[in-house]
C-alpha positions, 0 to 999 in steps of 0.5 A: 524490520516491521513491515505494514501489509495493505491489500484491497479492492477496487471501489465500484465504478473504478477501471483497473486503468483509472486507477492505474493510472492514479496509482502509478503517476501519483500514489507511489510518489506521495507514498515514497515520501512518507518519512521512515520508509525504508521499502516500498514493494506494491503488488498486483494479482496476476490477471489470470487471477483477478477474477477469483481474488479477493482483493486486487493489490497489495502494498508492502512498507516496510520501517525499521521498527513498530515505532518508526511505523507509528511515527511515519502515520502521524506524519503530514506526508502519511496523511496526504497520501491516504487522504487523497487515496480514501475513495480509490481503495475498497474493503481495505486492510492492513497488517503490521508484520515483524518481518524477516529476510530469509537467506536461501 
């Protein structure tokens, strides 16, 4: 399994609300249909912690391989999605991971 780690800010001038409000009623629906998802887990810092964190969400995507990732960011529906989400993410990065569940 590969997964692609996103983390970043807010942009200045953007409310934790607004952009909630985006995030939740259109981001994750444009993201759910990018071809070769097979996981999608998004996370926010807690916020007791928010003040001292570097970033203030993270995205986990996760694809059955490197490739399958490649593809999906070639796709109409990986570029609407990021298209429409440039101005909305601040300082933005992202990490592609091999990924494994451990048992416990």
């Amino acid at each position: 399994m590969l997964k692609v780690v996103s983390m970043w800010k807010l942009p200045d001038g953007m409310s934790e609300q607004s952009f909630e409000d985006w995030y939740r009623s259109k981001h994750i629906g444009d993201a759910k249909r990018i071809p070769g998802l097979r996981r999608y887990t998004v996370n926010r810092v807690a916020e007791s912690e928010r003040a001292k964190a570097p970033y203030y969400r993270m995205a986990e995507l996760s694809f059955d391989s490197l490739a399958a990732a490649k593809a999906a960011f070639e796709s109409p529906e990986w570029k609407y999605a990021f298209a429409d989400a440039k101005d909305k993410l601040a300082a933005p990065i992202r990490l592609f991971l091999e990924s494994e569940e451990v048992p416990l």
